[in-house]
PDB file with one MODEL, atoms N, CA, C and O in Angstrom:
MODEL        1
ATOM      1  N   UNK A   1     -10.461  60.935  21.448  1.00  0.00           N
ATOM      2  CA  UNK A   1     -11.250  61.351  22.574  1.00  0.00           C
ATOM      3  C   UNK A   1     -12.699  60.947  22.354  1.00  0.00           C
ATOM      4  O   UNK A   1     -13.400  61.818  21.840  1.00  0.00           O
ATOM      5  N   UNK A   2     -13.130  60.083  22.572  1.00  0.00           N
ATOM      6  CA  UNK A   2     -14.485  59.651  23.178  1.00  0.00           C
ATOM      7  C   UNK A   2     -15.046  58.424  22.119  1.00  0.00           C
ATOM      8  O   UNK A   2     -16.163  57.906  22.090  1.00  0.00           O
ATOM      9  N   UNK A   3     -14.075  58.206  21.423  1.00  0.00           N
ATOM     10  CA  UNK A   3     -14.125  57.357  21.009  1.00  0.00           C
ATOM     11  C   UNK A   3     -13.241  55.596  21.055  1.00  0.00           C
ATOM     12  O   UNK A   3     -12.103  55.520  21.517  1.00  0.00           O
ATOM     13  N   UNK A   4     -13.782  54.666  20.658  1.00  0.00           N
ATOM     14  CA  UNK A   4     -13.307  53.613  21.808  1.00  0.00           C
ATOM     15  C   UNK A   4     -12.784  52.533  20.347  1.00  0.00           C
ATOM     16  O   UNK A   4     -13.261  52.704  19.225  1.00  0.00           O
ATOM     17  N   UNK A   5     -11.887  51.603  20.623  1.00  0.00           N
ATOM     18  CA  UNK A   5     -11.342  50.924  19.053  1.00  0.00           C
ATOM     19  C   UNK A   5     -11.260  49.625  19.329  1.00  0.00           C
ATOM     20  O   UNK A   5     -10.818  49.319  20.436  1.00  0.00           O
ATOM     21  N   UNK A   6     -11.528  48.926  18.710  1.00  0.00           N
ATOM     22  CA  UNK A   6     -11.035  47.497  18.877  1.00  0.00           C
ATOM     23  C   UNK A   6      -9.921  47.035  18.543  1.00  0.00           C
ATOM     24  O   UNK A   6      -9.209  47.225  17.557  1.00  0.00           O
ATOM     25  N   UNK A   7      -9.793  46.215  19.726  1.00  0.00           N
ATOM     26  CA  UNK A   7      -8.185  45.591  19.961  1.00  0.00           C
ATOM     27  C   UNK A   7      -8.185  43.946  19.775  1.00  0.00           C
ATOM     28  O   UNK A   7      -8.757  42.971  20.261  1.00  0.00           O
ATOM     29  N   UNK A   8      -7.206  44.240  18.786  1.00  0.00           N
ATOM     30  CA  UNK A   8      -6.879  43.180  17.777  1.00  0.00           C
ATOM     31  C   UNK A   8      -5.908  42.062  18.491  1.00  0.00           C
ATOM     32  O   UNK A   8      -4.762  42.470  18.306  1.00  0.00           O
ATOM     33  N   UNK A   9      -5.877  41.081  19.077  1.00  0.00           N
ATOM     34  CA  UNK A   9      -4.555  40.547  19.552  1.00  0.00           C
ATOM     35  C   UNK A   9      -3.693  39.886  18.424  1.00  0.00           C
ATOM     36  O   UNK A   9      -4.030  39.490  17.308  1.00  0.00           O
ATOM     37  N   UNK A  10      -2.068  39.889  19.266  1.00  0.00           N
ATOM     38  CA  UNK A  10      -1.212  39.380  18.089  1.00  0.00           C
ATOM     39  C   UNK A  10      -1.525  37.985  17.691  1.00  0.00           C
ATOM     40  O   UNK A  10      -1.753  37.163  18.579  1.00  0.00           O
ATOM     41  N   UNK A  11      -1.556  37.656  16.496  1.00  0.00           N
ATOM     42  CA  UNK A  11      -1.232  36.151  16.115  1.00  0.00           C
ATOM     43  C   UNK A  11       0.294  35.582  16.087  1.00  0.00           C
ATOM     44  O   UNK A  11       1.117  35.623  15.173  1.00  0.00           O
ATOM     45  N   UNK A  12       0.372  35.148  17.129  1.00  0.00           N
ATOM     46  CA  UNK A  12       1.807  34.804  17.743  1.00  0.00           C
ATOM     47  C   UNK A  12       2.394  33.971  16.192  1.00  0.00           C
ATOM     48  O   UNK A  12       3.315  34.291  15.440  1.00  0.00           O
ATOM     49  N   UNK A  13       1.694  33.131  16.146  1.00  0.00           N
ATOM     50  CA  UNK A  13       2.411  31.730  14.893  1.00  0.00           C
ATOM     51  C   UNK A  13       2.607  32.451  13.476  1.00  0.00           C
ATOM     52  O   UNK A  13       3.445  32.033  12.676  1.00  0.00           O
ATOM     53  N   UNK A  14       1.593  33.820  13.143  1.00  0.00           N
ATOM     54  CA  UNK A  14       2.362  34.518  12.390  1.00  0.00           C
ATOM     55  C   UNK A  14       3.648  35.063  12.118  1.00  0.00           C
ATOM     56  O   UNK A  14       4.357  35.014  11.113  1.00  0.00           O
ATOM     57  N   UNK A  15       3.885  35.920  13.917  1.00  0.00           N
ATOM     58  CA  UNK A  15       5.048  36.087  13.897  1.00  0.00           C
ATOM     59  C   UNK A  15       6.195  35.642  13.907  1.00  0.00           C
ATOM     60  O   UNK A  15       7.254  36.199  13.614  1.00  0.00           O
ATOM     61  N   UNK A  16       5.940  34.398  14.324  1.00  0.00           N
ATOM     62  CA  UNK A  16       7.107  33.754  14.714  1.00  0.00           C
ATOM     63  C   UNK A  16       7.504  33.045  13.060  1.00  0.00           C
ATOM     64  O   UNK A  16       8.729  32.921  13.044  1.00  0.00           O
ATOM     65  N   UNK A  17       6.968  32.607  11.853  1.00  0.00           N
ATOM     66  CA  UNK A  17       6.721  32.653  10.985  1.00  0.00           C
ATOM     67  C   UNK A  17       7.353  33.804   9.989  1.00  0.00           C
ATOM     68  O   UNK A  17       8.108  33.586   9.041  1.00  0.00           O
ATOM     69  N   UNK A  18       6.945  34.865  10.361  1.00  0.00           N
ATOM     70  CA  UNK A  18       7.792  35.589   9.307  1.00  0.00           C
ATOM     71  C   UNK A  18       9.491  35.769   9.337  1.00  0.00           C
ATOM     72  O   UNK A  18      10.315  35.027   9.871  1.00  0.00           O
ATOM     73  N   UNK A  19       9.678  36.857   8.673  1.00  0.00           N
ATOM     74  CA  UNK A  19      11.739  36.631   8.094  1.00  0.00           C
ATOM     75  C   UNK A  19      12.180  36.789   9.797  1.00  0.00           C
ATOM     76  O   UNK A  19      11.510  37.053  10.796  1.00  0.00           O
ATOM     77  N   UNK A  20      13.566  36.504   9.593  1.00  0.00           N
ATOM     78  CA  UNK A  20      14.081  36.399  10.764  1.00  0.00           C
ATOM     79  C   UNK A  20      15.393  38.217  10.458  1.00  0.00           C
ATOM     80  O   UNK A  20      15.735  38.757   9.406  1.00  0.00           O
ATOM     81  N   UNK A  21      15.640  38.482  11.560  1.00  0.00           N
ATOM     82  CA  UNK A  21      17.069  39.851  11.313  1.00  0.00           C
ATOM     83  C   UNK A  21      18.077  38.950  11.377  1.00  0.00           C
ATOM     84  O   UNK A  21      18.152  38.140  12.301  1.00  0.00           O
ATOM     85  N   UNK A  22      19.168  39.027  10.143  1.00  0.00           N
ATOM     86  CA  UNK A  22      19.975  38.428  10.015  1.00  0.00           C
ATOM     87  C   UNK A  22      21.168  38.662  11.198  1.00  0.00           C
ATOM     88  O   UNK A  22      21.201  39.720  11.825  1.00  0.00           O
ATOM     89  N   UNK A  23      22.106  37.615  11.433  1.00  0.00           N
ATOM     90  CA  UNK A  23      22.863  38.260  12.585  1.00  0.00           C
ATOM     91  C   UNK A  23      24.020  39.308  11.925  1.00  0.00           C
ATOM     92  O   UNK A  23      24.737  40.018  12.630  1.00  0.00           O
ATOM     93  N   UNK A  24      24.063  39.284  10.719  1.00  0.00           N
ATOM     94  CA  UNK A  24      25.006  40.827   9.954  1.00  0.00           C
ATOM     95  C   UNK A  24      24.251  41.677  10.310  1.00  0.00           C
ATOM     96  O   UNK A  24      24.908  42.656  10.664  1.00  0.00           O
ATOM     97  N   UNK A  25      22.997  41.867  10.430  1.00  0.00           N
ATOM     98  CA  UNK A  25      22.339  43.226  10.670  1.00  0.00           C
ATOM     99  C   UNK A  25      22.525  44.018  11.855  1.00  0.00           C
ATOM    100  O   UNK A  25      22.666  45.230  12.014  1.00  0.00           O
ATOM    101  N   UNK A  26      22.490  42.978  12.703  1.00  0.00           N
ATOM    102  CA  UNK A  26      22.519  43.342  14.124  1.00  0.00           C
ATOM    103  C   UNK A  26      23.689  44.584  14.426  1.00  0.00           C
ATOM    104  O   UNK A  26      23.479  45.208  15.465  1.00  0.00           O
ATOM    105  N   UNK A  27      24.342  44.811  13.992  1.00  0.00           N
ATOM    106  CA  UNK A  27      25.302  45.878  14.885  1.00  0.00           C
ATOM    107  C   UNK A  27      24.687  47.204  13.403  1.00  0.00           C
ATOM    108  O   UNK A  27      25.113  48.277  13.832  1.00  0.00           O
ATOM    109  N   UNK A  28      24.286  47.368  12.647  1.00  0.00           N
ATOM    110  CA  UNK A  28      23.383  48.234  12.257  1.00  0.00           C
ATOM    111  C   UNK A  28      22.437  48.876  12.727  1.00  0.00           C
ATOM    112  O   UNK A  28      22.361  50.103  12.782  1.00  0.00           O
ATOM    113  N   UNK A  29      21.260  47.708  13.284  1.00  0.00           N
ATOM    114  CA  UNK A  29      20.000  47.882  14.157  1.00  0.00           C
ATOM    115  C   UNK A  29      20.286  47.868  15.330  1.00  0.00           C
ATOM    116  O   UNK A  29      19.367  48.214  16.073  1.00  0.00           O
ATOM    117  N   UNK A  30      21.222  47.598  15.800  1.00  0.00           N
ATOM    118  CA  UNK A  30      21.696  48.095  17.465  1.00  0.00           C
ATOM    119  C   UNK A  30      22.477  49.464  17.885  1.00  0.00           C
ATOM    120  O   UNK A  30      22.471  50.047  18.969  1.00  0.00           O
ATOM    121  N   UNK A  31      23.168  49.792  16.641  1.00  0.00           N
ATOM    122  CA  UNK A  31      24.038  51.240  16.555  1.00  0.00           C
ATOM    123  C   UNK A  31      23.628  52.352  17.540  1.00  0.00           C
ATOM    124  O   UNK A  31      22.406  52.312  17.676  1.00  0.00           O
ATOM    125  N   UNK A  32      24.056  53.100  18.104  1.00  0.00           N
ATOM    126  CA  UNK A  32      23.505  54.183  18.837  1.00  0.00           C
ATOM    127  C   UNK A  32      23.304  55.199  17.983  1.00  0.00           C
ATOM    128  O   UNK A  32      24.302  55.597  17.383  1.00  0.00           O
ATOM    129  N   UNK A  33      22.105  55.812  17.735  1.00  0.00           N
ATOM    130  CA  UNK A  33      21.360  56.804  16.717  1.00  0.00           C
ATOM    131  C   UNK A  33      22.261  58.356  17.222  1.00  0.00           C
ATOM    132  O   UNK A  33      22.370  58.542  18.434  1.00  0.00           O
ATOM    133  N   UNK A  34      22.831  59.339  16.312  1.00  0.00           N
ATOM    134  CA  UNK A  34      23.194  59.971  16.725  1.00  0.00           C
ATOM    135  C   UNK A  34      22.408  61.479  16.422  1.00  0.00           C
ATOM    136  O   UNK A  34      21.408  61.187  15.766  1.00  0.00           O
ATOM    137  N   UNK A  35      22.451  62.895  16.624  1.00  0.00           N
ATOM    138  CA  UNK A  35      21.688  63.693  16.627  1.00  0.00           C
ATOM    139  C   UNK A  35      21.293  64.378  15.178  1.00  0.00           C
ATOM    140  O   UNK A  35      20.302  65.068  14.938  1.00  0.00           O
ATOM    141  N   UNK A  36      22.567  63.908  14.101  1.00  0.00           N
ATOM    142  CA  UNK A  36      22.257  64.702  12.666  1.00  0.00           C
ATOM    143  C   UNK A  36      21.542  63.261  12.310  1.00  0.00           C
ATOM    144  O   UNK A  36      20.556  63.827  11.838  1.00  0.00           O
ATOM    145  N   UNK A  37      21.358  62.461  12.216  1.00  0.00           N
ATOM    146  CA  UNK A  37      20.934  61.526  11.734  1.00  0.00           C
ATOM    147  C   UNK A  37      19.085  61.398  11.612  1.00  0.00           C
ATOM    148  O   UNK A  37      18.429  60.966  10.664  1.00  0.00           O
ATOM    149  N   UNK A  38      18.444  62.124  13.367  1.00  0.00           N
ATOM    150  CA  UNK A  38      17.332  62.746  13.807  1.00  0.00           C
ATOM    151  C   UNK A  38      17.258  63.574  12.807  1.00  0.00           C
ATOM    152  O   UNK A  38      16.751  63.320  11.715  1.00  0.00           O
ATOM    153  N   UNK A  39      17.951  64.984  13.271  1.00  0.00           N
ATOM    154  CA  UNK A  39      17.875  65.650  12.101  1.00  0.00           C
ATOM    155  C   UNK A  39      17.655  65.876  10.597  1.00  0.00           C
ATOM    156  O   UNK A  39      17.049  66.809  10.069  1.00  0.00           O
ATOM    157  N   UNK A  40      18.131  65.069  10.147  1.00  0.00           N
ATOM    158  CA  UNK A  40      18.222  64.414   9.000  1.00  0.00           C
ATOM    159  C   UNK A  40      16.847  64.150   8.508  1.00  0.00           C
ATOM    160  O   UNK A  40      16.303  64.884   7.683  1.00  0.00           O
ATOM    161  N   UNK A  41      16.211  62.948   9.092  1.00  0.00           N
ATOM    162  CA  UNK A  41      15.035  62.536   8.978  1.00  0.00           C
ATOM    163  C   UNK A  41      14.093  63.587   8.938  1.00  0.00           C
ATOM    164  O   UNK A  41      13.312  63.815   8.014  1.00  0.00           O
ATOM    165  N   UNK A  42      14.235  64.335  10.199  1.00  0.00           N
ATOM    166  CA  UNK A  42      12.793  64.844  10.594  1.00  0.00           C
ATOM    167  C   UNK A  42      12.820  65.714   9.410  1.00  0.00           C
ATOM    168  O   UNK A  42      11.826  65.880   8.703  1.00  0.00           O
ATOM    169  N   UNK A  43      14.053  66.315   9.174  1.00  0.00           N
ATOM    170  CA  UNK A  43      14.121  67.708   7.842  1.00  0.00           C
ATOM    171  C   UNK A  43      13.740  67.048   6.694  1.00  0.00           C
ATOM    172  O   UNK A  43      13.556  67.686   5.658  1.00  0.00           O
ATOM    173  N   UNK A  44      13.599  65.863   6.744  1.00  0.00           N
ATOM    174  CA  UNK A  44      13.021  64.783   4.837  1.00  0.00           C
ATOM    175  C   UNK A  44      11.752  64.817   4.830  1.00  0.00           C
ATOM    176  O   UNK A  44      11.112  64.369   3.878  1.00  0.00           O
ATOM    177  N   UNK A  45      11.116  65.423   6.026  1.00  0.00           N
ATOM    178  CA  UNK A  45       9.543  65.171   6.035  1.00  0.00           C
ATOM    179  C   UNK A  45       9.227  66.682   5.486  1.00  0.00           C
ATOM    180  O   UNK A  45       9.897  67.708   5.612  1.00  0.00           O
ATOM    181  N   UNK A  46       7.729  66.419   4.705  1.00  0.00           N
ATOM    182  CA  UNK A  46       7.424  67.825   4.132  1.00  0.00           C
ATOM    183  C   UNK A  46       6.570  68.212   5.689  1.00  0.00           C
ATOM    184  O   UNK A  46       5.892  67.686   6.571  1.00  0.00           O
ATOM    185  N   UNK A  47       7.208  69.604   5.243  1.00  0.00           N
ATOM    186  CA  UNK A  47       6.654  70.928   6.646  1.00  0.00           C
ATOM    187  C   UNK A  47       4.929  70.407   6.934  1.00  0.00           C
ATOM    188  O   UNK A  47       4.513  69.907   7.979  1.00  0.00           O
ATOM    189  N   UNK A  48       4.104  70.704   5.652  1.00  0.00           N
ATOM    190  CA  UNK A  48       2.870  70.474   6.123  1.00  0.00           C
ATOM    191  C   UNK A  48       2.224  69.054   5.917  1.00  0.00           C
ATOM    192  O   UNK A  48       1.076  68.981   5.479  1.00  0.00           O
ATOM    193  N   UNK A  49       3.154  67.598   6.316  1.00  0.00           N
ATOM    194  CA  UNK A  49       2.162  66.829   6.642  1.00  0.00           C
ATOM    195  C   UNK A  49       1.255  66.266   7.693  1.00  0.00           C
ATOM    196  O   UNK A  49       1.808  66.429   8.781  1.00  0.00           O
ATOM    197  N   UNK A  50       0.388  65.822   7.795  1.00  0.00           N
ATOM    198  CA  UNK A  50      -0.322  65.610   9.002  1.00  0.00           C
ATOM    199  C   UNK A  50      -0.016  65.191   9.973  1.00  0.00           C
ATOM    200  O   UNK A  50       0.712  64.205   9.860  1.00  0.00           O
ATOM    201  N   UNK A  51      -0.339  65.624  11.398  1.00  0.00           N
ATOM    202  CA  UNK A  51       0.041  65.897  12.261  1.00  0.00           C
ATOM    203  C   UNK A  51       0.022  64.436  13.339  1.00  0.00           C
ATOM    204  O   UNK A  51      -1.020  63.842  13.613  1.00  0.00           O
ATOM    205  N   UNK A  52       1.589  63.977  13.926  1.00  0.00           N
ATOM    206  CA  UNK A  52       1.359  62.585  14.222  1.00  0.00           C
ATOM    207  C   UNK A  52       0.406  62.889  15.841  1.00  0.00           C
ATOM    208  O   UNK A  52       0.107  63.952  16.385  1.00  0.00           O
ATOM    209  N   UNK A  53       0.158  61.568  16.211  1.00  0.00           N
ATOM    210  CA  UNK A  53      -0.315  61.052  17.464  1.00  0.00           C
ATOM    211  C   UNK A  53      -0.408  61.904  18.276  1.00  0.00           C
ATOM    212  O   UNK A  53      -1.524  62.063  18.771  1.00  0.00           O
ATOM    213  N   UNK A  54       0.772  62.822  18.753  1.00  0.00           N
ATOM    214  CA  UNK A  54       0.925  64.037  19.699  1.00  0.00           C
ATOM    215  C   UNK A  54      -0.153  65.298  19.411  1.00  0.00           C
ATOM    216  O   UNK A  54      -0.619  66.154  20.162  1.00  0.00           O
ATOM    217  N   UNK A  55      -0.318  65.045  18.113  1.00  0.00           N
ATOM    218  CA  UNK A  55      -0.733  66.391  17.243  1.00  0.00           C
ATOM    219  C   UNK A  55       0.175  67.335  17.011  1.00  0.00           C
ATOM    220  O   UNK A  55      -0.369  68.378  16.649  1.00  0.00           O
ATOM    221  N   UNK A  56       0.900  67.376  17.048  1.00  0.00           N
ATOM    222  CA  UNK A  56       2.396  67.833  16.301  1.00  0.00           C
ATOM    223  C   UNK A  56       2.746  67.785  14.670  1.00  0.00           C
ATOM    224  O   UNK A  56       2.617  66.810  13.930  1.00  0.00           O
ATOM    225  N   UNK A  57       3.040  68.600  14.456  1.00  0.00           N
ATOM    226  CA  UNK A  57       3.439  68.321  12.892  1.00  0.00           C
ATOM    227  C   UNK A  57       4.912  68.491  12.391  1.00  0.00           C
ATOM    228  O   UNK A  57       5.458  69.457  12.923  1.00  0.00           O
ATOM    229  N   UNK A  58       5.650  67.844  11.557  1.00  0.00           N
ATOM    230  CA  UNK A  58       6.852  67.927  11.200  1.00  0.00           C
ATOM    231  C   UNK A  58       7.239  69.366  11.315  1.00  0.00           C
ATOM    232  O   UNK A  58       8.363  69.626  11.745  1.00  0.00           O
ATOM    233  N   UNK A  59       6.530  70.199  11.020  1.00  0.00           N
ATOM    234  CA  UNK A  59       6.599  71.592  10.649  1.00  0.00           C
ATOM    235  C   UNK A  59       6.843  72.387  12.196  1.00  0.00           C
ATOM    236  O   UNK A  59       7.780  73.176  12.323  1.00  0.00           O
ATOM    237  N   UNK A  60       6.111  72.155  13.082  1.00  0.00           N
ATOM    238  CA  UNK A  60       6.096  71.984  14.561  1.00  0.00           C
ATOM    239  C   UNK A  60       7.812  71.956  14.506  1.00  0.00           C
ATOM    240  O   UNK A  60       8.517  72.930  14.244  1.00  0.00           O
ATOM    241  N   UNK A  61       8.148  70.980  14.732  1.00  0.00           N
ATOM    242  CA  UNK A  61       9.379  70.344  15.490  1.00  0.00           C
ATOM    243  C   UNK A  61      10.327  71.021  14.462  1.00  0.00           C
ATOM    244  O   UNK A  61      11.254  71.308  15.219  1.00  0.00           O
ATOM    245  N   UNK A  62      10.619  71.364  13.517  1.00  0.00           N
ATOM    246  CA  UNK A  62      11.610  71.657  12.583  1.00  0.00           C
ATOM    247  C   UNK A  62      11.689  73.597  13.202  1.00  0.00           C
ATOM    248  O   UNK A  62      12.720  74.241  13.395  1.00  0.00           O
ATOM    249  N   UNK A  63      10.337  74.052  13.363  1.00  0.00           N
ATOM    250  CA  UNK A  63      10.571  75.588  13.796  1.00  0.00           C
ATOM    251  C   UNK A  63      11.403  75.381  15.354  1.00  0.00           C
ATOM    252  O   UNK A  63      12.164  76.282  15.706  1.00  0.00           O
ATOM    253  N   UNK A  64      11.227  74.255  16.178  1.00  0.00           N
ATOM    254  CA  UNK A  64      11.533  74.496  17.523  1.00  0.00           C
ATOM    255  C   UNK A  64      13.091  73.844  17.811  1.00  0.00           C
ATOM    256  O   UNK A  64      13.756  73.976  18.839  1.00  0.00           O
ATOM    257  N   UNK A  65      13.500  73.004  16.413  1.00  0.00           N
ATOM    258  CA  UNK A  65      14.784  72.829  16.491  1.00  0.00           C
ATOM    259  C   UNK A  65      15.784  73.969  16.570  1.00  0.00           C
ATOM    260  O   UNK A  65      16.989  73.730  16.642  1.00  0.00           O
TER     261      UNK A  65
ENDMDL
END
């Protein structure tokens, strides 16, 4: 809030440049995410770390599960 950031654009030839996703990966990284899996994660985070983007904290979302 009231503060303003500079915006960086992508360097396209970098990206295109770095590793490629192998096509074995693909039905891994395409999988449909299921709800213990969320779970899972969010419960690996410690209760009091800092609070993301939303201002929310792991600790937040784990009491309202």
């Amino acid at each position: 809030m009231g503060t303003s950031r500079q915006v960086i654009s992508i360097d396209l030839p970098s990206c295109l440049a770095g590793t490629i996703v192998s096509h074995d990966s693909w039905p891994t990284l395409t999988a449909p995410i299921n709800y213990q899996e969320i779970k899972t994660a969010l419960f690996s985070i410690g209760t009091s770390k800092s609070p993301g983007p939303d201002g929310f904290s792991s600790g937040f979302f784990k009491d309202a599960w």
